[in-house]
DSSP file (Angstrom, degrees, kcal/mol; ACC not computed):
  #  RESIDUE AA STRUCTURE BP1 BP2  ACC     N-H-->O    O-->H-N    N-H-->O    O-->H-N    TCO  KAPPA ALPHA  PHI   PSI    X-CA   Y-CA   Z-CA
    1    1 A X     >        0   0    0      0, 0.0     4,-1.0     0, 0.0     5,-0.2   0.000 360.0 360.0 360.0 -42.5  -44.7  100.0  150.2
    2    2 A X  H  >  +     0   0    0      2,-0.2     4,-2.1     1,-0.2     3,-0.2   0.874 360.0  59.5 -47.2 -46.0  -43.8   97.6  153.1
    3    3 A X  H  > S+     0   0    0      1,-0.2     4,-1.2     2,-0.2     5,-0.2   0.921 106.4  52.1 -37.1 -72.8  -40.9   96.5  151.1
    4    4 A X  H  > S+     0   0    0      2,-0.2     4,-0.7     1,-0.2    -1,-0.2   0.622 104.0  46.6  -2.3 -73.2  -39.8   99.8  151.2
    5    5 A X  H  X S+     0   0    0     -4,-1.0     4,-0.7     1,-0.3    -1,-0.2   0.720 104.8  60.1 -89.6 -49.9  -39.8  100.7  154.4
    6    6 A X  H  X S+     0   0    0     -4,-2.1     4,-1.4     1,-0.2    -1,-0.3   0.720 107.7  48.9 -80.7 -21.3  -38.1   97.5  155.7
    7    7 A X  H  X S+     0   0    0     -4,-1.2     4,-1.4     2,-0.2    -2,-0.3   0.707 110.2  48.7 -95.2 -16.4  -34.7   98.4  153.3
    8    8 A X  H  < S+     0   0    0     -4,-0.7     4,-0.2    -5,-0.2    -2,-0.2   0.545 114.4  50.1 -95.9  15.8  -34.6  101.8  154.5
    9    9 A X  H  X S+     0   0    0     -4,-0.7     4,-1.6     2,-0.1    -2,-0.2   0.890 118.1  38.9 -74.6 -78.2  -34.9  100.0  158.1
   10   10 A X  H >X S+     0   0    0     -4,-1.4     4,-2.0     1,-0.3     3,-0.8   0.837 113.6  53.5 -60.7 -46.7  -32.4   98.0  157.3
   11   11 A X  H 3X S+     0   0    0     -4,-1.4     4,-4.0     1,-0.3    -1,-0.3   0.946 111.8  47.3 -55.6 -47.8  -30.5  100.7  155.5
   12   12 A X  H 3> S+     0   0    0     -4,-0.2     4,-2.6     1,-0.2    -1,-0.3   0.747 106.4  59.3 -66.8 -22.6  -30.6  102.9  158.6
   13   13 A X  H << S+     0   0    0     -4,-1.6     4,-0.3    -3,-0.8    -2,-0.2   0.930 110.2  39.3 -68.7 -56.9  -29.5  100.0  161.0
   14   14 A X  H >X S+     0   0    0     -4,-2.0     3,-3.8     2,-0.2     4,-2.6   0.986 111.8  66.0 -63.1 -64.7  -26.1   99.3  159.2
   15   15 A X  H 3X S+     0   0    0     -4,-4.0     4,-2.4     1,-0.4     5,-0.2   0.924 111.9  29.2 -31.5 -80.1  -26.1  103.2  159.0
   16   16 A X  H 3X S+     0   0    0     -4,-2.6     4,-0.8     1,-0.2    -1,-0.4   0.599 114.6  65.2 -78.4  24.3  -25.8  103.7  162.8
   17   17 A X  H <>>S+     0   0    0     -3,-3.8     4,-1.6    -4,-0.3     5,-0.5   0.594 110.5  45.4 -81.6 -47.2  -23.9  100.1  163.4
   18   18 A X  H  X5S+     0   0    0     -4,-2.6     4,-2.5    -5,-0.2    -2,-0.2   0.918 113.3  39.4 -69.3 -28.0  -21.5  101.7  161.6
   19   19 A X  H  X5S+     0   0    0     -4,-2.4     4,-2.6    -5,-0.3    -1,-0.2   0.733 113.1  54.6 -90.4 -30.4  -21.2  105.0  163.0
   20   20 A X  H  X5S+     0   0    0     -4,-0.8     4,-0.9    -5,-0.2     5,-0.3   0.718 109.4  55.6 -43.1 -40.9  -21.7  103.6  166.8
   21   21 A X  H >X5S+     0   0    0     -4,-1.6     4,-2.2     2,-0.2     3,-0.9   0.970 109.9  42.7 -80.9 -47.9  -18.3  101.2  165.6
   22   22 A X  H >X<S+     0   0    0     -4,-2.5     4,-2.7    -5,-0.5     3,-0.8   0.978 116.6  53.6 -61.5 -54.4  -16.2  104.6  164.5
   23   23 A X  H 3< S+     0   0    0     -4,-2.6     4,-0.3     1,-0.3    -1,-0.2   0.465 115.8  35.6 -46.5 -10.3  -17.7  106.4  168.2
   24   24 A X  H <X S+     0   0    0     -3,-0.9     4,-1.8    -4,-0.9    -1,-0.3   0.563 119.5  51.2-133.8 -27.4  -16.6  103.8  170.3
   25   25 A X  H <X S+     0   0    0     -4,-2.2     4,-2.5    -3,-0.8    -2,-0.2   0.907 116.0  49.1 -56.2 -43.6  -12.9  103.3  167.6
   26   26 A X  H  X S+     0   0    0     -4,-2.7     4,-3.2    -5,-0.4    -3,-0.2   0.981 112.1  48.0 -63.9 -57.7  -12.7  107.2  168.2
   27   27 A X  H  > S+     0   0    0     -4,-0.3     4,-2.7     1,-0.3     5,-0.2   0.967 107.5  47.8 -30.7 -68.4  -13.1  106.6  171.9
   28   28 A X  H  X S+     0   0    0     -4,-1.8     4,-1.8     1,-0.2     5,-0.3   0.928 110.7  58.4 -67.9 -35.8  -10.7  103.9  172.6
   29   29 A X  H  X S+     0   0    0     -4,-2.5     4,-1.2    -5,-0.3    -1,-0.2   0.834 105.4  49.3 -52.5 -35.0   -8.0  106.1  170.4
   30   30 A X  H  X S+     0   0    0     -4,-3.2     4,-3.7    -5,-0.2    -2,-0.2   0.978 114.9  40.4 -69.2 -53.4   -8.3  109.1  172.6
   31   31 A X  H  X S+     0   0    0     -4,-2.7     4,-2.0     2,-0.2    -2,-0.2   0.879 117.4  51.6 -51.2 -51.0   -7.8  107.2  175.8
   32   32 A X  H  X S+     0   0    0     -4,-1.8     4,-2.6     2,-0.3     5,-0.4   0.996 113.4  42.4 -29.4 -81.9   -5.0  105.0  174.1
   33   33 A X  H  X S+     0   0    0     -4,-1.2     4,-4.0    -5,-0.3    -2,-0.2   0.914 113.3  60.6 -49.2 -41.1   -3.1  108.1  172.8
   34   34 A X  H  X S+     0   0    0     -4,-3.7     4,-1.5     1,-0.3     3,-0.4   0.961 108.9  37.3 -61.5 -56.9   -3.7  109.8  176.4
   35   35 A X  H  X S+     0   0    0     -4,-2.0     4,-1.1     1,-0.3    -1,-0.3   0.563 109.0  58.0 -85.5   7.0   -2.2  107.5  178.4
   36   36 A X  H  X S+     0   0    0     -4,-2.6     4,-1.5     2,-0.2    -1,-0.3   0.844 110.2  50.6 -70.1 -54.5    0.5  106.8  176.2
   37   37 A X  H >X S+     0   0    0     -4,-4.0     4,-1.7    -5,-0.4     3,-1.5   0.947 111.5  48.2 -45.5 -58.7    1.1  110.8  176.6
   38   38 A X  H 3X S+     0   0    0     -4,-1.5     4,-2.2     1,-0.3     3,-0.4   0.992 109.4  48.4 -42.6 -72.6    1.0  110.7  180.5
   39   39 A X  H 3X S+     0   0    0     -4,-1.1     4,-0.8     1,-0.3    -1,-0.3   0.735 106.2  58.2 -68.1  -8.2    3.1  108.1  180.7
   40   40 A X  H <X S+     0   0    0     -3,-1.5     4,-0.8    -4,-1.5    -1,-0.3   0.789 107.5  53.4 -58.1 -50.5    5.6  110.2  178.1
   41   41 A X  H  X S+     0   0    0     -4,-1.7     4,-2.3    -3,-0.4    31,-0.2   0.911 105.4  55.0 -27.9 -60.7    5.5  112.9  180.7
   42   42 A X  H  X S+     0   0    0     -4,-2.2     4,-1.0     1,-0.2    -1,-0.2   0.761 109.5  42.0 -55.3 -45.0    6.5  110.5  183.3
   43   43 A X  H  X S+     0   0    0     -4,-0.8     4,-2.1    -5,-0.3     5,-0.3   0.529 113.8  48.2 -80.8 -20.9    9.4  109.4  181.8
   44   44 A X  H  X S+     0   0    0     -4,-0.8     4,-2.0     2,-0.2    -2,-0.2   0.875 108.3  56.8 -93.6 -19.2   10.8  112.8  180.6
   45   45 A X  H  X S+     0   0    0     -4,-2.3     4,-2.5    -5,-0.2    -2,-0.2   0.919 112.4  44.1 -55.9 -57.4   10.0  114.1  184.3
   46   46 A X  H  X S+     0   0    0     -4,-1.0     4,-2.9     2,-0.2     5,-0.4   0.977 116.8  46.0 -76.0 -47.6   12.7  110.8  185.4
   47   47 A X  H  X S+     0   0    0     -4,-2.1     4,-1.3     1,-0.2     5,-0.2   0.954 113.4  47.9 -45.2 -46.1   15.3  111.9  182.4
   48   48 A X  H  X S+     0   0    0     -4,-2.0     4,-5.4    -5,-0.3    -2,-0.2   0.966 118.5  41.0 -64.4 -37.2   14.9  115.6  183.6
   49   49 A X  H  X S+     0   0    0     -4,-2.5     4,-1.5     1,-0.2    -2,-0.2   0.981 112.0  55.8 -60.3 -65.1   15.6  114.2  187.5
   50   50 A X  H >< S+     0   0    0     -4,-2.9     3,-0.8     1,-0.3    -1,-0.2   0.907 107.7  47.8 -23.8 -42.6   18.4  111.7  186.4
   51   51 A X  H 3< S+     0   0    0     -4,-1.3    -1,-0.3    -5,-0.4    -2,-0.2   0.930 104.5  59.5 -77.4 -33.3   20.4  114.7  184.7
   52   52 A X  H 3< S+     0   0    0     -4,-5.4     2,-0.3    -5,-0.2    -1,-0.3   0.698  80.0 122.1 -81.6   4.7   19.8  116.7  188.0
   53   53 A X    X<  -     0   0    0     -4,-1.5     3,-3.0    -3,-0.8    -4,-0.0  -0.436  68.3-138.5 -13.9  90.6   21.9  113.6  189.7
   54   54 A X  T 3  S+     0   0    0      1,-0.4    -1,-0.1    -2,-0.3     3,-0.1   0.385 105.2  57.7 -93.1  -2.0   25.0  115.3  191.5
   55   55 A X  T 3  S+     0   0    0      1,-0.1     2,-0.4     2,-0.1    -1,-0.4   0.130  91.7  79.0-100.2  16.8   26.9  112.1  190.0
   56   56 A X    <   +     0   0    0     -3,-3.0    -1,-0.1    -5,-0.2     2,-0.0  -0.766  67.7 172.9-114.5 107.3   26.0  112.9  186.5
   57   57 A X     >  -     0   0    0     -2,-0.4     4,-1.9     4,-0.1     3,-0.2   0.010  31.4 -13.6 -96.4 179.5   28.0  115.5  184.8
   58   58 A X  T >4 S+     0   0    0      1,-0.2     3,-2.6     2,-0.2     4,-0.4   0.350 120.4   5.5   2.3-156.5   28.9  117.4  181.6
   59   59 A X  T 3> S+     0   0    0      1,-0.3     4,-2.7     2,-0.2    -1,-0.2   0.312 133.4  51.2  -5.5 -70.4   27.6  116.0  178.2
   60   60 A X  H 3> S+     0   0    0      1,-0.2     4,-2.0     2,-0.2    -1,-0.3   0.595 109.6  51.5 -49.8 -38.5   25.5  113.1  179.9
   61   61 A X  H <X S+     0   0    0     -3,-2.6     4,-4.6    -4,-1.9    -1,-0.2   0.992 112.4  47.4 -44.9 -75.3   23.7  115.9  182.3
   62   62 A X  H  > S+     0   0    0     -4,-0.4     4,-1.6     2,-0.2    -2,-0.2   0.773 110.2  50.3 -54.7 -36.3   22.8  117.9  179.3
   63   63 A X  H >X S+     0   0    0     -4,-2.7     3,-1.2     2,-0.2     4,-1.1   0.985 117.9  40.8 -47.8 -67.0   21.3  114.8  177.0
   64   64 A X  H 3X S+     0   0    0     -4,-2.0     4,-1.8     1,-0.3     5,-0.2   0.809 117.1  44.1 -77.8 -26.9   19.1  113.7  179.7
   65   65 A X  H 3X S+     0   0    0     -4,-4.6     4,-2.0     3,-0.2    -1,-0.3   0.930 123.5  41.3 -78.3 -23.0   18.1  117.2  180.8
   66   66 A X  H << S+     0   0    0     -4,-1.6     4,-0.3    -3,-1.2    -2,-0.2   1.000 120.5  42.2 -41.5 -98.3   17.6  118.1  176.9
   67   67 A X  H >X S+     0   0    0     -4,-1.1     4,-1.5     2,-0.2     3,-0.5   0.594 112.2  54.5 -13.3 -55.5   16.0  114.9  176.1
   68   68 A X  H 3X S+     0   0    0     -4,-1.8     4,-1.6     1,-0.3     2,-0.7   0.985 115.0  40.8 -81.2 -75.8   13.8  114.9  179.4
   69   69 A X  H 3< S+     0   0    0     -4,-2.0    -1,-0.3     1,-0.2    -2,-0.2   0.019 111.9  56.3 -81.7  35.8   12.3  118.5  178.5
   70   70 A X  H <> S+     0   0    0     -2,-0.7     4,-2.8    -3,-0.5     3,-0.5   0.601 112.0  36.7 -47.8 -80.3   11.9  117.7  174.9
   71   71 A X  H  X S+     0   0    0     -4,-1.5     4,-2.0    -3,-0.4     5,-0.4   0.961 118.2  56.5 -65.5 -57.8    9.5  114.3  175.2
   72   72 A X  H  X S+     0   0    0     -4,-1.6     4,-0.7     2,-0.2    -1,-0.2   0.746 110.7  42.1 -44.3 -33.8    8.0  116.3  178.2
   73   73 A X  H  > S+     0   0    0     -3,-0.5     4,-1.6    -5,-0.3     3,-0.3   0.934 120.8  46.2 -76.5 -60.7    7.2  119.4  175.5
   74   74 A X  H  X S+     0   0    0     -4,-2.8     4,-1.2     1,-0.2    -2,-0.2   0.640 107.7  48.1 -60.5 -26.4    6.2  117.0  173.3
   75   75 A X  H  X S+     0   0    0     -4,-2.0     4,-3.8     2,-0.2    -1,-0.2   0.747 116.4  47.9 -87.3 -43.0    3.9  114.6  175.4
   76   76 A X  H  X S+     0   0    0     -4,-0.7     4,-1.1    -5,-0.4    -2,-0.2   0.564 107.8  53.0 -85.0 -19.1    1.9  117.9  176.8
   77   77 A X  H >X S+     0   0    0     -4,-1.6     4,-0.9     2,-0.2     3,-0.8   0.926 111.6  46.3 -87.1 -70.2    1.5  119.3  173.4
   78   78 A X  H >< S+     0   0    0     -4,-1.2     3,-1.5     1,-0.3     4,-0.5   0.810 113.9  51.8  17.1 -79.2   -0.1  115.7  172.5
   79   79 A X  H >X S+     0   0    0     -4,-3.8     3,-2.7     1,-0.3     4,-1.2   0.779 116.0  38.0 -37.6 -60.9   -2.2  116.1  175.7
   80   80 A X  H <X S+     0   0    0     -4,-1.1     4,-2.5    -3,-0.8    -1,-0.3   0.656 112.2  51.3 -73.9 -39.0   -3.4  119.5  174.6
   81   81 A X  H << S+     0   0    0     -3,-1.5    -1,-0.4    -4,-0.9    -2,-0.2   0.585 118.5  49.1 -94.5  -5.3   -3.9  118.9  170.7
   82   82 A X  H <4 S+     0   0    0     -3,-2.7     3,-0.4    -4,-0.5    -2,-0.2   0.944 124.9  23.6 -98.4 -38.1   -6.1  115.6  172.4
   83   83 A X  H  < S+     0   0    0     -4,-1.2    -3,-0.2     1,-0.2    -2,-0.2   0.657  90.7 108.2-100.5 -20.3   -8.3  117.5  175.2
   84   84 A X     <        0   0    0     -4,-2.5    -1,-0.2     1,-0.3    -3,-0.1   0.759 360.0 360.0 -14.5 -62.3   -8.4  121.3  173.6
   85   85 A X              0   0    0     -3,-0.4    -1,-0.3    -4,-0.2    -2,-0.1   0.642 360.0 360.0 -65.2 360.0  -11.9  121.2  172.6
């Protein structure tokens, strides 16, 4: 009976080693992916500013303001699909 008891000990130890090692994988992914988002923000915030530059004109304006609220849509939808719940 002792026998027993000490492999479903055991069983149950790897069980939550494992499950601790995905919570803390899970973890470090959100945080990862968040500031990777943020800092997507940041940069589509300086693309949108660039384009509003009174020495950048026609085409060049419209990629970078295009571009700049684009990665900005895209980095805040991120954000949102990470923190919703």
């Amino acid at each position: 009976m002792a026998d027993t008891e000490d492999a479903s000990d055991a069983a149950l130890r790897r069980i939550v080693r494992e499950e601790v090692s995905r919570a803390v994988r899970s973890a470090a992914s959100t945080v990862v992916w968040t500031l990777l988002s943020v800092l997507g923000v940041l940069v589509g915030l300086q693309s949108v500013q660039v384009a509003l530059q009174p020495t950048v004109t026609g085409a060049a304006a419209a990629g970078f303001g295009a571009g700049g609220v684009a990665v900005v849509a895209s980095s805040a939808y991120l954000l949102y699909v990470l923190h919703a719940e």
